[in-house]
VOPAGU-2260 file (C-alpha; in pm, 1 decimal, decimal comma):
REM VOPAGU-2260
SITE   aa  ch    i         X         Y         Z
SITE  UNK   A    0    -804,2     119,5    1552,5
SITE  UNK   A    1    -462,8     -87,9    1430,1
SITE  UNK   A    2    -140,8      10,1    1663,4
SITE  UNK   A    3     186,3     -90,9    1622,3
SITE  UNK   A    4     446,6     -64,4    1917,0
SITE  UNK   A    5     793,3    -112,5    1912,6
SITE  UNK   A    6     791,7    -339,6    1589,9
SITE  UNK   A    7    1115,4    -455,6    1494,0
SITE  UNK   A    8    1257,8    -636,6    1213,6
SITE  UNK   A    9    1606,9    -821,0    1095,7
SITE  UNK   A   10    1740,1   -1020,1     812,4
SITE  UNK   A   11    2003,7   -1205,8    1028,4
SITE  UNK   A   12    2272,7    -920,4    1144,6
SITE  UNK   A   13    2079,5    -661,5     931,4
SITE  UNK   A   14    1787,8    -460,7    1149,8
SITE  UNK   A   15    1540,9    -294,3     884,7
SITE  UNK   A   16    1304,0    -213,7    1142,4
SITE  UNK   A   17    1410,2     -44,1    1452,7
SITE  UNK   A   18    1091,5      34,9    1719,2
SITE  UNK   A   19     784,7     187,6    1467,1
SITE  UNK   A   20     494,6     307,4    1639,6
SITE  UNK   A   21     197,8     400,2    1453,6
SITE  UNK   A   22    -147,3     416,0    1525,9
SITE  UNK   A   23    -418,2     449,0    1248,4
SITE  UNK   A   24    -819,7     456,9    1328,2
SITE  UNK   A   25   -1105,4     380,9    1142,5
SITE  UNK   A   26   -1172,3     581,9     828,2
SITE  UNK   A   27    -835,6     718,2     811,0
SITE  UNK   A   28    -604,4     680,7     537,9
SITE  UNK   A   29    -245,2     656,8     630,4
SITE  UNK   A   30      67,9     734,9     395,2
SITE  UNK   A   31     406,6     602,9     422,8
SITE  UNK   A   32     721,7     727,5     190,8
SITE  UNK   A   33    1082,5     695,7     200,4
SITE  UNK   A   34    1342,2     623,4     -43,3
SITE  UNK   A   35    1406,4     241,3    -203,4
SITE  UNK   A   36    1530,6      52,6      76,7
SITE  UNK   A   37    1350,3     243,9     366,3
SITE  UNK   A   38    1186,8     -72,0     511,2
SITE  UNK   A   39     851,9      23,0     362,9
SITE  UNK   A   40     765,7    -344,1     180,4
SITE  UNK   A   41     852,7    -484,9     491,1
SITE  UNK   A   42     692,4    -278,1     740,3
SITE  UNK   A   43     402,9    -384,8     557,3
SITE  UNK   A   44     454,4    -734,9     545,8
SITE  UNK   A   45     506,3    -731,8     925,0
SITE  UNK   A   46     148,3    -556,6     969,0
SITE  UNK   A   47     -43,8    -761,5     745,8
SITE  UNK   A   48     106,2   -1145,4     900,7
SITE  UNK   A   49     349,2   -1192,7     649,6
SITE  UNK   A   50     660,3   -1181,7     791,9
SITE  UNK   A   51     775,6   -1252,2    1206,4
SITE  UNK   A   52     902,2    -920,2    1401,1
SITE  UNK   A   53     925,6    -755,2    1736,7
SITE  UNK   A   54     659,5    -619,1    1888,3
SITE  UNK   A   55     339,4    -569,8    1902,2
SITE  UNK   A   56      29,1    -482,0    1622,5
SITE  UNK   A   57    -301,2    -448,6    1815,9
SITE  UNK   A   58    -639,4    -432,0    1614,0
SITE  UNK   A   59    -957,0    -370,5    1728,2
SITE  UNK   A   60   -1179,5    -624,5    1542,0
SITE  UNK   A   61   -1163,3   -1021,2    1430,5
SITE  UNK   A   62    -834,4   -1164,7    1354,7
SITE  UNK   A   63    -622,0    -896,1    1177,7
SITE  UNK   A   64    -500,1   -1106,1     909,3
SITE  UNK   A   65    -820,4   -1219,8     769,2
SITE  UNK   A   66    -977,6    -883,6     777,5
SITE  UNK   A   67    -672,4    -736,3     553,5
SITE  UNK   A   68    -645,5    -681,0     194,4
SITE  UNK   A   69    -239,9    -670,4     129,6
SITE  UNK   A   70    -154,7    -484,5    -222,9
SITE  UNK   A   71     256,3    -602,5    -284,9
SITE  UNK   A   72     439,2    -378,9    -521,2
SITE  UNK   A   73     438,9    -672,4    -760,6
SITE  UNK   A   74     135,6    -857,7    -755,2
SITE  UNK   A   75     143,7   -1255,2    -818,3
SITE  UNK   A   76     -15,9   -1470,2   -1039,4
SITE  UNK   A   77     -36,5   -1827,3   -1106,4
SITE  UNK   A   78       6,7   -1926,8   -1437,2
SITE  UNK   A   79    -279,8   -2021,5   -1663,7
SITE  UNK   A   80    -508,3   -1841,2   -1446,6
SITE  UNK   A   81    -757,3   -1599,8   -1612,3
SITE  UNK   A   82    -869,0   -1262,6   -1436,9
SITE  UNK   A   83   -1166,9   -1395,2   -1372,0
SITE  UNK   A   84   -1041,5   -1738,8   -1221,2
SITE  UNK   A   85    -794,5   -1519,1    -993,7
SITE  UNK   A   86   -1105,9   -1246,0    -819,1
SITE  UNK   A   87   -1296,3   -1656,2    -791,4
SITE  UNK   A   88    -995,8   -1757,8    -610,8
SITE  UNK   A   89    -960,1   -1442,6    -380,2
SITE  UNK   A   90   -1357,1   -1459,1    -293,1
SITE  UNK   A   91   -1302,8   -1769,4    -268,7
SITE  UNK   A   92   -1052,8   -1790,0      37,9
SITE  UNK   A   93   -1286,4   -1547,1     179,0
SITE  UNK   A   94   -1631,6   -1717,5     161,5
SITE  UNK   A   95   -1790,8   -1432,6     -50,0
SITE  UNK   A   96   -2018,6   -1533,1    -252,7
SITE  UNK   A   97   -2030,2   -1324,0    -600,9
SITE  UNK   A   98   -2314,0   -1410,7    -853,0
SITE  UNK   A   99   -2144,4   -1228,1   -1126,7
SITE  UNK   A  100   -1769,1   -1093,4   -1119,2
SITE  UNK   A  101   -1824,1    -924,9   -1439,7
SITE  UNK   A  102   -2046,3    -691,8   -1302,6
SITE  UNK   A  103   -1753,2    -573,6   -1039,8
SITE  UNK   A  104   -1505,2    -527,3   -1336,2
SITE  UNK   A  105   -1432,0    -129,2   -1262,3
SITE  UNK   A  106   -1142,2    -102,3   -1398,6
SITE  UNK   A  107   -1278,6    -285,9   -1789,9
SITE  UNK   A  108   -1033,9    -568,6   -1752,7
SITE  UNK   A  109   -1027,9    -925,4   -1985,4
SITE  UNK   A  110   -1100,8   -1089,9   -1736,7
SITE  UNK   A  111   -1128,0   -1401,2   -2009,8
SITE  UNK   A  112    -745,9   -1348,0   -2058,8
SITE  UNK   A  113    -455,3   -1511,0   -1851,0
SITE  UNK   A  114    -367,6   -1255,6   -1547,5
SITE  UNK   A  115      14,8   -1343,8   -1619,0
SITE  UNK   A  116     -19,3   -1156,7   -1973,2
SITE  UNK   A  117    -187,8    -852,1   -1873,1
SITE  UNK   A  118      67,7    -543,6   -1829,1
SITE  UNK   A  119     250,6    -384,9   -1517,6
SITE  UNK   A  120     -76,9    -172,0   -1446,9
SITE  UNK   A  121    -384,4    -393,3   -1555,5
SITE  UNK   A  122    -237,4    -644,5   -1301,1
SITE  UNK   A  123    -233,8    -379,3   -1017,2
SITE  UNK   A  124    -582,8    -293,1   -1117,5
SITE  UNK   A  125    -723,1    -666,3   -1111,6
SITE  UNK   A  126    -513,9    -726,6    -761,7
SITE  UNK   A  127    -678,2    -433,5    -628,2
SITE  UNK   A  128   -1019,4    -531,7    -757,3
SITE  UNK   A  129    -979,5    -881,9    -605,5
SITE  UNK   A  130    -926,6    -713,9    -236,7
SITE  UNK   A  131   -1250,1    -536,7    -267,9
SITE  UNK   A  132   -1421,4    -816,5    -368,6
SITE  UNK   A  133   -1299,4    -963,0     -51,8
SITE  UNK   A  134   -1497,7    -699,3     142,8
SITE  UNK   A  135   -1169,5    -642,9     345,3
SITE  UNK   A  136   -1197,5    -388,7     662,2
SITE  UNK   A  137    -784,1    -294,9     676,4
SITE  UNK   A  138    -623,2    -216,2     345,4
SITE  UNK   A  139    -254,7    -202,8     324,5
SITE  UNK   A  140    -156,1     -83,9     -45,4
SITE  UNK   A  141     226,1     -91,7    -148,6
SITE  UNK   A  142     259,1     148,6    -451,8
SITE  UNK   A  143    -156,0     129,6    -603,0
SITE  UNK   A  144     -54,1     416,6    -827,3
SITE  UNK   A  145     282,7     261,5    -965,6
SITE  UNK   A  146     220,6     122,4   -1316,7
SITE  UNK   A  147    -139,2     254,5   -1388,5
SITE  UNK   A  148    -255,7     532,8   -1644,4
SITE  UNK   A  149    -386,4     849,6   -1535,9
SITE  UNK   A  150    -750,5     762,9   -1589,0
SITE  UNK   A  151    -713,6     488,2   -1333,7
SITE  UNK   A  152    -509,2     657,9   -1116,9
SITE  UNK   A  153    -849,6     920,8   -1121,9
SITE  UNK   A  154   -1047,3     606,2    -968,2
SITE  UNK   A  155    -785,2     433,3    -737,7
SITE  UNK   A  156    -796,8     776,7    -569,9
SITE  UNK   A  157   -1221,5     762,7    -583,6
SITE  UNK   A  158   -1165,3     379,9    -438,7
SITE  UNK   A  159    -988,5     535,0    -153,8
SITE  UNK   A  160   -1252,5     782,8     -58,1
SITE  UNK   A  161   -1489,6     572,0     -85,6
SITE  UNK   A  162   -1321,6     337,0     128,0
SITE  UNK   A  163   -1250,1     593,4     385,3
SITE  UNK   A  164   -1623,4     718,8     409,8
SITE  UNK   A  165   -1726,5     366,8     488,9
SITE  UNK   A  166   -1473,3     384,5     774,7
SITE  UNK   A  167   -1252,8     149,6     661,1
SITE  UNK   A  168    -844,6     105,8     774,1
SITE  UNK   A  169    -593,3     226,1     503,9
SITE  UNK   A  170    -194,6     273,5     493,5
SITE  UNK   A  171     -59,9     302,9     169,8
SITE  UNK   A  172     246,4     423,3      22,5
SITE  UNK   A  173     355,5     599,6    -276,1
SITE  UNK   A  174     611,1     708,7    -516,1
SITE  UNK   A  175     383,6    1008,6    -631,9
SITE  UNK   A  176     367,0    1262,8    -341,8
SITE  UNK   A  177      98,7    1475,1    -540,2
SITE  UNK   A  178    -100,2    1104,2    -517,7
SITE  UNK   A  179     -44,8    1095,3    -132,8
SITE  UNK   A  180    -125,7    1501,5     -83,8
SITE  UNK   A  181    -421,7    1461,9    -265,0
SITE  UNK   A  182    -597,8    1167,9     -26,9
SITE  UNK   A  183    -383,9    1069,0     285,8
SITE  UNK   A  184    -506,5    1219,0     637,5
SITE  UNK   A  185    -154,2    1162,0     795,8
SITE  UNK   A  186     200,8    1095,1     664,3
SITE  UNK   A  187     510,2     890,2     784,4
SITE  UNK   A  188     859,8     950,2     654,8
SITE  UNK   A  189    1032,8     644,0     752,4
SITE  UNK   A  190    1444,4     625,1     728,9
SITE  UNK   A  191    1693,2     436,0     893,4
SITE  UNK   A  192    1427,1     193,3     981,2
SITE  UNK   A  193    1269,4     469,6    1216,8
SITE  UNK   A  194     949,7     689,6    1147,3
SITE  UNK   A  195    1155,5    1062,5    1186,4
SITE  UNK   A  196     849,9    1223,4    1076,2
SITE  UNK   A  197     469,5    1219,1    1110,2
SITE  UNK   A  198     197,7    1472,2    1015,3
SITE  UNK   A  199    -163,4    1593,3     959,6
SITE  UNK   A  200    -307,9    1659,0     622,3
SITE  UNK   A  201    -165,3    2040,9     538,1
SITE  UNK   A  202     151,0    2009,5     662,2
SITE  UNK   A  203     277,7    1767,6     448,6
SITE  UNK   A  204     525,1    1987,3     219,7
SITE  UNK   A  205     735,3    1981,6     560,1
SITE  UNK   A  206     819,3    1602,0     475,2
SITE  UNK   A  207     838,9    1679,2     114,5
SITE  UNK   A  208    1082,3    1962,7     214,4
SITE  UNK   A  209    1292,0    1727,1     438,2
SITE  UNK   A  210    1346,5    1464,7     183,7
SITE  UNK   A  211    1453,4    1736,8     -87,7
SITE  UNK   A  212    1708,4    1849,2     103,6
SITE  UNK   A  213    1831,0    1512,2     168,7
SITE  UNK   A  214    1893,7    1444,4    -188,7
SITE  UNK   A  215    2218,8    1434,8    -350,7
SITE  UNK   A  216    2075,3    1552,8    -649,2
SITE  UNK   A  217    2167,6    1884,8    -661,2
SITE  UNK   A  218    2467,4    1870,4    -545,6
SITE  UNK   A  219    2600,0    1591,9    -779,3
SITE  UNK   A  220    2443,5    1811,9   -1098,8
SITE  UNK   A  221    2593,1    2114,4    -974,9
SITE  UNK   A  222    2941,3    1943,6    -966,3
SITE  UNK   A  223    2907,2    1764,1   -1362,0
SITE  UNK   A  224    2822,3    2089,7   -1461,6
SITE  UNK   A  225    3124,3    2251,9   -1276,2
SITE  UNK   A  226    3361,6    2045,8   -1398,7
């Protein structure tokens, strides 16, 4: 089980963060979705150890941070490194041992090519590969879909089952809500730095619902049209 109480976070006078609470248990998976500028990077930055906040994330298990696998939006690379060197490196700073990376290549990347040339989507795909290779028991996935082609979407959403079935930890958000529908248990609507919203698997057209009618959208068209 990973809990977070009352976590807080500010950029000097500017609170993104304002007392989340969320509990997620083994072999659940977990989606969060707002619009840009929600808090959602940094909510999961705070969970996985990468930034300081307020409050408190409790996990049962080792040390939190070196049993997660944290998926940015925009995965780095160092320069000059190939695919394969990078899933070395991540194994690596994990002590797995790997005979043979190649043979863990799902996704049919180069790995003989530098990671810093591959597109938007083959570098989500080799990040994503690297944390399984790192056997990790929390996953924490900003945007997986974002970027990728529909085939791989088709496995990224496999990866996930899979991942829940063997009881592994997974929050995740997404752009896509037909992406989220199709493997979350729960779902979080976070705005104002506040989760307003939180439901099972089945009602989640209610959040969907909520955030339509927040949108200017149709209200803006409506007027260029009148006008």
């Amino acid at each position: 089980m990973l809990t977070v109480k009352g976590l807080s976070k500010s950029y000097d006078d500017h609170r993104i963060l304002k007392g989340i609470h969320l509990s997620v248990g083994k072999g659940e998976i977990h989606g969060v979705v707002g619009e840009n500028g929600a808090g959602k990077t940094t909510l999961f930055k705070c969970i996985s150890g990468l930034e300081y906040y307020e409050g408190e994330v409790a996990y049962e298990g080792e040390i939190l941070k070196n049993e997660t696998g944290y998926l940015p939006t925009v995965p780095h690379f160092f320069s000059n490194m190939t695919g394969y060197e990078y899933l070395q490196l991540l194994c690596n700073a994990r002590n797995v041992l790997v005979k043979d990376i190649s043979e863990f290549n799902l996704f049919g990347l180069p790995l003989d090519q530098y990671a810093e040339t591959y597109s938007t989507g083959m570098q989500k795909k080799l990040a994503i590969t690297g944390l399984l290779l790192q056997k990790n028991e929390v996953f924490i996935l900003d945007e997986p879909f974002n970027g990728v082609d529909i085939s791989s979407n088709m496995i990224i959403k496999e990866i996930l089952m899979k991942l829940k079935s063997l009881d592994k930890t997974i929050i995740m958000s997404s752009h896509d809500f037909s992406s989220l529908q199709d493997v979350c248990d729960f779902l979080h609507y976070l705005k104002d730095g506040q989760i307003k919203i939180s439901l099972p698997r089945g009602s989640f057209d209610q959040i969907e619902n909520e955030m339509k009618k927040e949108s200017p959208a149709v209200h803006i068209i409506d007027t260029i049209y009148s006008g």
